[in-house]
C-alpha positions in Angstrom: 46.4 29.0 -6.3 48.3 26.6 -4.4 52.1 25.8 -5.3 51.1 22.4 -6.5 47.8 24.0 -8.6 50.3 26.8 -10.4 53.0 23.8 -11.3 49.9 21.7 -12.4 48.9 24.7 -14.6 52.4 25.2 -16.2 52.3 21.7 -17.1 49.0 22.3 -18.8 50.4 25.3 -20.7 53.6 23.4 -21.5 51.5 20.8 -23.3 49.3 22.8 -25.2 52.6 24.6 -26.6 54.0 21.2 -27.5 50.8 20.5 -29.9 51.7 24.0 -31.3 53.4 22.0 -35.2 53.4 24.6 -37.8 55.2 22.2 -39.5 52.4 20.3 -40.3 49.1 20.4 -42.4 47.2 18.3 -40.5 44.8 19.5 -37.6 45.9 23.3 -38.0 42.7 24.5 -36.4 43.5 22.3 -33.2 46.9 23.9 -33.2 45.3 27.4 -33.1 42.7 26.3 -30.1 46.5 24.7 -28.4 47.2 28.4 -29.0 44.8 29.9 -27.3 43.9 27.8 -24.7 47.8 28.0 -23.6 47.8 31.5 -23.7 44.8 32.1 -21.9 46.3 29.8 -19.0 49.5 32.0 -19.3 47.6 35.2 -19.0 45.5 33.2 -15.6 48.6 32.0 -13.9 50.7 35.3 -14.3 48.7 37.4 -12.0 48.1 34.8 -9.9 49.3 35.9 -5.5 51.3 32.6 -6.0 53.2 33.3 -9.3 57.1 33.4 -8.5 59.9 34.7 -10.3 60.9 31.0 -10.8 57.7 30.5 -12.5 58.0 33.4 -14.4 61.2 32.1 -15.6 59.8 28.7 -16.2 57.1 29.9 -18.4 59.6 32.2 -20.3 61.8 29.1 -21.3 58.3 27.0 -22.4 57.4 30.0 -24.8 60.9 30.8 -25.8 61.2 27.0 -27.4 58.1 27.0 -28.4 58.7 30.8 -30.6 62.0 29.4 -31.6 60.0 27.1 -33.9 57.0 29.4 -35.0 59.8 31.7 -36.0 61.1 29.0 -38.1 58.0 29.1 -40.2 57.7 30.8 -43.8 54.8 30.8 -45.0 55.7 32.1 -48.8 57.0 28.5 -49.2 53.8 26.8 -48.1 51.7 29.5 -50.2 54.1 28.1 -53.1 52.2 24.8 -52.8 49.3 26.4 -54.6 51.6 26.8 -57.8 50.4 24.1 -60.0 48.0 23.4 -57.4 45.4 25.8 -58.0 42.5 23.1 -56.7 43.9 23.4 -53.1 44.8 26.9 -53.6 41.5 28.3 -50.2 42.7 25.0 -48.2 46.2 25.9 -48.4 45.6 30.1 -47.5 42.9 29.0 -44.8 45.6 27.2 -43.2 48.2 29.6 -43.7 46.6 32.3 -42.2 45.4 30.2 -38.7 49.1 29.5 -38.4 50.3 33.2 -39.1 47.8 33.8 -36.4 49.5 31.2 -33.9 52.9 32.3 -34.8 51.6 36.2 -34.4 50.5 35.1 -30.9 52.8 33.2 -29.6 55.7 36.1 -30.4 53.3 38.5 -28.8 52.8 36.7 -25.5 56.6 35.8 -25.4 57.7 39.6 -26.4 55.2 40.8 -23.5 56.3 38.4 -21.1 60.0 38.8 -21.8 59.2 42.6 -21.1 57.8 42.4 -17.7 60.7 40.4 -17.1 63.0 43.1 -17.8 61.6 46.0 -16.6 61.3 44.3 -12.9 65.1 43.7 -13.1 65.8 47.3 -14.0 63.2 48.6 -11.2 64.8 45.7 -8.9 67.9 48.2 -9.1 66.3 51.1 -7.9 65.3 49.8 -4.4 66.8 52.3 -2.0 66.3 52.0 1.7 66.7 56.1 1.8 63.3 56.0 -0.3 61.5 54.0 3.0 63.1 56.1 5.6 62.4 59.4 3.4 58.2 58.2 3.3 58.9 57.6 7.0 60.2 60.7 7.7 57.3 62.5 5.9 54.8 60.7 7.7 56.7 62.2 10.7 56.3 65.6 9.4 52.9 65.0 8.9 52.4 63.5 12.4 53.9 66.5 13.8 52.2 69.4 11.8 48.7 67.4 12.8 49.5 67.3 16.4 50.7 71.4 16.3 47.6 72.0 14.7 45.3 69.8 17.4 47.2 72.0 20.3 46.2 75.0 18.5 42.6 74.3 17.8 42.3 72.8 21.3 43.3 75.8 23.0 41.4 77.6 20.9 38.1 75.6 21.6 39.4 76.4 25.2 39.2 79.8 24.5 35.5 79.8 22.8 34.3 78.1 25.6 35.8 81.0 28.3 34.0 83.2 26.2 30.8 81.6 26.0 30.9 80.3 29.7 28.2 82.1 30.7 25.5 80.9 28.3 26.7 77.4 29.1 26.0 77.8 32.4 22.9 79.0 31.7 22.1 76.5 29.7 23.0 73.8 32.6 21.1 75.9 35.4 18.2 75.2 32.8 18.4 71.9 32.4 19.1 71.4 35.6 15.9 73.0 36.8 13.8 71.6 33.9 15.1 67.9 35.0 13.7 68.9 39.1 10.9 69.8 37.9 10.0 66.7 36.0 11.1 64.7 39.2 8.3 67.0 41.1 5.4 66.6 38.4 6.0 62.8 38.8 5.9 63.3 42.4 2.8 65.2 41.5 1.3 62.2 39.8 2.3 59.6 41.9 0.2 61.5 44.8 -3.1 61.9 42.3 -2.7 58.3 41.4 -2.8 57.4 45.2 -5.5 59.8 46.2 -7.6 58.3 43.6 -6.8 54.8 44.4 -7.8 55.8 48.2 -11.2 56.9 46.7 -11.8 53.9 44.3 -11.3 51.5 48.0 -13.7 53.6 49.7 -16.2 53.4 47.4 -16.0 49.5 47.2 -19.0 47.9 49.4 -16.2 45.8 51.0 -13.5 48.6 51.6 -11.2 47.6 53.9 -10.2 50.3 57.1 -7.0 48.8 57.5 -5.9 49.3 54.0 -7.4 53.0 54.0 -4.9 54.2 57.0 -2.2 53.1 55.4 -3.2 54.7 51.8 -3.7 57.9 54.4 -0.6 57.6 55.9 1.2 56.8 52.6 -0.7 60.3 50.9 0.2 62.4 54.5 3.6 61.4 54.1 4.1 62.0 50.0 2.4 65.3 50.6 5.7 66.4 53.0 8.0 65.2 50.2 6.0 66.8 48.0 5.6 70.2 49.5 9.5 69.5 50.8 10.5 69.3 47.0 8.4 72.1 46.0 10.3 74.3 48.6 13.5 73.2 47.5 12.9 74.7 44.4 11.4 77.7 45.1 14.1 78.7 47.1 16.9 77.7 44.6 14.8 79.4 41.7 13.9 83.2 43.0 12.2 83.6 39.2 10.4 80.1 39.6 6.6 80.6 39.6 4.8 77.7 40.5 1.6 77.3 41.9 0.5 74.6 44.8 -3.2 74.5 43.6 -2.3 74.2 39.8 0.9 72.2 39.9 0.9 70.8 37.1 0.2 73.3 35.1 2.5 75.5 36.4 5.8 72.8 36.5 4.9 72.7 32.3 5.0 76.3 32.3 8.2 76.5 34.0 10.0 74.2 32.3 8.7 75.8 28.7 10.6 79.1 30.4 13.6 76.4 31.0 13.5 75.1 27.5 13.4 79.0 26.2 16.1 80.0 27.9 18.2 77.4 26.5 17.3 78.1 23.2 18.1 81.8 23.8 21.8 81.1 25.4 22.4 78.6 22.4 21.5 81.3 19.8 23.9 83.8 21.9 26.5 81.0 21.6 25.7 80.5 17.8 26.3 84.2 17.3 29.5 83.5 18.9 30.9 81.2 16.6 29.7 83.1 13.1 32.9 84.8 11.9 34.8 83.7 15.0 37.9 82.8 13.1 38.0 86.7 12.3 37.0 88.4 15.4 38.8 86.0 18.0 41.8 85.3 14.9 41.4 81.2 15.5 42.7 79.1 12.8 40.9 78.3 9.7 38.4 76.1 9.8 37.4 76.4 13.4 33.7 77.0 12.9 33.4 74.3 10.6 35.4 72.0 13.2 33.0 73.2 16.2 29.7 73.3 14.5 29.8 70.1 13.4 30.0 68.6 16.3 27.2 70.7 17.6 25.1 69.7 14.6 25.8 66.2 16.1 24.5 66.7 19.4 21.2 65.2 19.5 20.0 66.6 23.4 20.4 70.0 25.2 23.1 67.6 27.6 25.0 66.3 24.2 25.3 70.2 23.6 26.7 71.0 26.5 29.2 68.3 26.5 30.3 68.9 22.9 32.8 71.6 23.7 34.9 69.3 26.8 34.1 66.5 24.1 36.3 68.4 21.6 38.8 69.2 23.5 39.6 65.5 24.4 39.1 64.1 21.3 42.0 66.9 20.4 43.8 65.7 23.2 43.5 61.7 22.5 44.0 62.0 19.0 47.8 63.9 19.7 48.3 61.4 22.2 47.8 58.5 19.0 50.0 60.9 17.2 52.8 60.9 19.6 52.4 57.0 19.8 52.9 56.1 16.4 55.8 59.3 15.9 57.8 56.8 18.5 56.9 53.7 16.0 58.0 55.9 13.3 61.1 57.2 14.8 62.3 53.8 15.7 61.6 52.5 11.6 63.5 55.3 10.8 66.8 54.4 12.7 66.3 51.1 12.1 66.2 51.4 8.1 69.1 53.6 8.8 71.2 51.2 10.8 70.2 48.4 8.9 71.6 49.9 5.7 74.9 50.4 7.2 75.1 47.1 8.9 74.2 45.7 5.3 77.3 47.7 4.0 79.4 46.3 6.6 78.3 42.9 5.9 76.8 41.7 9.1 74.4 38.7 8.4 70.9 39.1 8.4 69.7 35.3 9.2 70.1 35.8 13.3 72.3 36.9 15.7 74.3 33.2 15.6 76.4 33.8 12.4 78.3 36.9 14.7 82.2 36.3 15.2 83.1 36.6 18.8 85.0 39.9 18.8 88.2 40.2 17.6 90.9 42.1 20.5 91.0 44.8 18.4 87.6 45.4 18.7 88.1 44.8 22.5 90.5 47.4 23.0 88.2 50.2 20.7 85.3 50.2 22.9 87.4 49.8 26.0 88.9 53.2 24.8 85.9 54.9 23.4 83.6 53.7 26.4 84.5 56.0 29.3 82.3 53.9 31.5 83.6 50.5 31.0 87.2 51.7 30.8 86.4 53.2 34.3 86.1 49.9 35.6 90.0 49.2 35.5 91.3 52.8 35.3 95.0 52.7 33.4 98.0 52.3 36.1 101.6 53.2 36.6 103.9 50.3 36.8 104.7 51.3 40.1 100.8 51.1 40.8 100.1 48.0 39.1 103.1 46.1 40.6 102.0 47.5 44.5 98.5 45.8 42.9 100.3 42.4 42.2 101.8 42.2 45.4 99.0 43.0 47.5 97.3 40.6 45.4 99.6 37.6 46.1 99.7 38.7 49.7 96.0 38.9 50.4 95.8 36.0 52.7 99.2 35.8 53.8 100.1 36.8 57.4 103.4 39.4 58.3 104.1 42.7 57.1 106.6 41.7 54.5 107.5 39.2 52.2 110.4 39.0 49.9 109.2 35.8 47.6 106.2 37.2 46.5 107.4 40.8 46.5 109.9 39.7 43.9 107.1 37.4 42.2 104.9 40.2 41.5 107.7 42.0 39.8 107.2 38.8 37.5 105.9 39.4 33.9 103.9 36.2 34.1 102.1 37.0 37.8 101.9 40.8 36.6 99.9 39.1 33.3 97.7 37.2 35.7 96.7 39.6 37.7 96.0 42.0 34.9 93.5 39.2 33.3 91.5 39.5 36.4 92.2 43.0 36.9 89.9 43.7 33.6 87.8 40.9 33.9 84.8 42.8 34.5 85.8 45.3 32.1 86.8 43.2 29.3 83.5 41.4 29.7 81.3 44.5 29.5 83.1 45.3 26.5 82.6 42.1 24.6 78.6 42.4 25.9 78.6 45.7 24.3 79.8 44.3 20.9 77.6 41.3 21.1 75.0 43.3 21.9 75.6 46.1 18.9 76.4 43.3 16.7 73.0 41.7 17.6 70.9 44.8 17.4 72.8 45.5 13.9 71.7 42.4 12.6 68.3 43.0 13.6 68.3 45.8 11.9 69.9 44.6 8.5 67.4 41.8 8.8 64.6 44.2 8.4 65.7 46.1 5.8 66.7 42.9 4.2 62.7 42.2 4.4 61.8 45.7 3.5 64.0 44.8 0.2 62.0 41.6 -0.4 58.7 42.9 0.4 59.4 45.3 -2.6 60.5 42.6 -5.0 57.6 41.0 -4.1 55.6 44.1 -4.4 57.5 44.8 -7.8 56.8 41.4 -9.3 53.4 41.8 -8.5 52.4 45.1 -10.0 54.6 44.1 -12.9 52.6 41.6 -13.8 49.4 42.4 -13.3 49.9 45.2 -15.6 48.9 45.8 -19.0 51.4 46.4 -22.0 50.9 50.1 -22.4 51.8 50.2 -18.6 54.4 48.0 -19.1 56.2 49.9 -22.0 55.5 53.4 -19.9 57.4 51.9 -17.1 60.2 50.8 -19.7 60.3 54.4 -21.0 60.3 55.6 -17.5 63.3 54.1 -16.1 65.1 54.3 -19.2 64.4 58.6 -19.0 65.5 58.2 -15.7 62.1 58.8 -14.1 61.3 55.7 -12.4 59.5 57.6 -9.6 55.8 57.0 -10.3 55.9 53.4 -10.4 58.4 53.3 -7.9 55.9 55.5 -5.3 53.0 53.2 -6.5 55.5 49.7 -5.4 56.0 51.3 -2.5 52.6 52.1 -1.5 51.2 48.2 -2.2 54.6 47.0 0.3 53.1 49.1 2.7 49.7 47.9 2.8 
């Protein structure tokens, strides 16, 4: 709902409530449908993304007034009507009992909402910046263990693949060879189709010479490439049978002893991997790991690849790993500054609500920071009034001068100089505190949103709880034991 739609609904539920008269004997069954229908809107609006605490408390002060008054009502003194009355006696008990029911509900839904209430201000308590940096810190861990385990198992798949190089290089050989062989059957073909084209033109009453030399010279020349291919292969394959006058034929029979050979050196490589983890002492669950992916591979070339593939999806995912360890390293000294900068009271609205620094902070980092206090090292007297003289003589001609060399001996030209003498320095100082005070309230400004995400996290699982929930988290914090529901608010801040 909208802010204006959840004010509009309150108003609703705020009128209903005022209908709700259990001083009265008139309409009793409309106050009981009042009842209802404002409950129900109370129960809609409550778990509701754009229910506040401020409605919340809105909503507790409608039903507070409104139980104030149901509370008032006895109803031994309206049953007491029936005395002397006998005649109205079911009219009287009917209506007694739909306002027991109103005054029944409207306690419940008050009580229930008054809980919530206070079990998200004791949880509100329990917020604890430690708790965030703790989860971080595990994911870390986590991060860390994964990316041990991913360097182990990659050299591992490393190592399987040394020991199976052999059948994966037969296996390429193969598929190499099976891949040349296709590229000469289609040679093959493409010569037969061309021959047989030649024949269909000479048959033709009309066949034209022209076009028959050049089918001849186009069949001479594709019978070189042919017979050049052929050779090629031959020669690279000693234990390559293939015969000229049954080519094709032959190339299928070849590449069937291709295809077998694959198969075999797979099967070698299979017998590999059964009980690896024991005869090689890999890791558990490399065989599972590896053998899925080769379930995976859909080709002979997929098959090949899947052990290189392994190895740099190992590789990429550490890389993601290390990635987010930096993210999660910087959360973690941020949530750690930020709670001491919130100690210290720095603001957490923006870097414009920081004091210039005082001199006594000056002076600290001027003394703590070897590097700026470098940049006007600590003189004698002696030194510093040589300094002031030189300085006040700079552009002044002769090799003495008494005015100025009893000027610089001057507390007020000595004070000058000295101002510009740490100039530089002073300024580098006051950038460092700027810029620490800055980066503090940075810092404290996100743990200040970390704490409202939870109270808004807190608020929410609240109330969309039911009471049984609701009274477990009660009995919870009250045991001291508020981690489960704290764990679970902390999860939904993360999402």
């Amino acid at each position: 709902m909208t802010m204006q739609e959840i004010l509009n609904a309150l108003a609703t539920i705020q009128q209903d409530l005022k209908k709700i008269d259990l001083s009265k004997d008139k309409d009793v069954s409309k106050m009981g449908e009042s009842a209802d229908k404002a409950i129900k809107g109370i129960d809609k609006v409550t778990v509701d993304q754009g229910f506040t605490e401020e409605h919340l408390n809105a909503t507790i002060d409608m039903l507070r007034n409104t139980n104030a008054e149901v509370e008032k009502y006895d109803s031994n003194k309206e049953k007491a009507k029936i005395v002397g009355n006998m005649s109205k006696r079911d009219e009287i008990l009917k209506n007694v009992r739909v306002k027991e029911a109103v005054a029944k509900k409207v306690k419940g839904k008050y009580d229930e909402i008054n809980k919530k209430k206070a079990v998200i201000e004791k949880y509100k308590e329990k917020f604890n910046p430690d708790d965030l940096a703790k989860r971080e810190q595990d994911r870390y861990d986590v991060n860390e263990n994964r990316m041990k385990a991913n360097e182990n198992r990659r050299r591992e798949v490393i190592d399987f693949s040394d020991r199976v190089n052999g059948e994966l290089t037969e296996i390429n050989e193969n598929l190499t060879l099976v891949n040349e062989l296709s590229k000469l059957k289609e040679q093959s073909k493409k010569l037969e189709d061309i021959k047989t084209e030649l024949a269909t033109e000479k048959a033709k009453a009309d066949a034209d010479s022209g076009l028959i030399d050049i089918y001849k010279q186009s069949i001479k020349k594709q019978e070189i490439q042919l017979n050049d291919s052929y050779k090629k292969i031959t020669d690279k394959y000693k234990t390559v049978s293939i015969d000229p006058k049954n080519l094709e034929v032959s190339i299928t029979n070849a590449q069937n002893t291709a295809r077998s050979n694959i198969a075999t050196a797979r099967t070698k490589i299979h017998g590999t991997l059964t009980n690896a983890e024991k005869k090689y002492n890999y890791t558990a669950g490399f065989e599972t790991f590896l053998q899925d992916r080769i379930n995976a591979a859909r080709t002979d070339k997929e098959y090949v690849e899947v052990f290189n593939e392994a190895k740099r999806e190992l590789e990429a995912e550490n890389i993601d790993l290390r990635f987010e360890n930096d993210k999660i390293s910087e959360n973690i000294e941020t949530i750690s500054r930020g709670k001491e900068a919130l100690k210290a009271g720095n603001p957490t609205r923006g870097t414009g609500e920081n004091p210039e620094p005082t001199e006594e902070e000056i002076q600290d980092v001027i003394n703590s920071d070897s590097e700026i206090r470098a940049l006007a090292p600590v003189l004698t007297d002696k030194e510093m009034k040589q300094r002031v003289y030189e300085s006040l003589t700079e552009d002044k001609k002769g090799k003495f001068h008494p005015i100025l060399f009893i000027k610089s001996r001057g507390k007020k030209a000595q004070e000058e100089w000295k101002k510009s003498y740490e100039k530089e320095m002073r300024e580098k100082a006051i950038e460092k505190i700027k810029s620490e005070k800055r980066e503090n309230s940075l810092a404290a400004n996100k743990v200040d949103l970390k704490r409202q995400k939870f109270m808004d996290s807190l608020f929410t699982y609240v109330m969309n709880a039911d009471s049984k929930t609701v009274n477990q988290m009660d009995q919870d914090i009250e045991k001291g034991k508020p981690g489960d529901t704290l764990t679970k608010v902390y999860d939904e801040m993360e999402k």
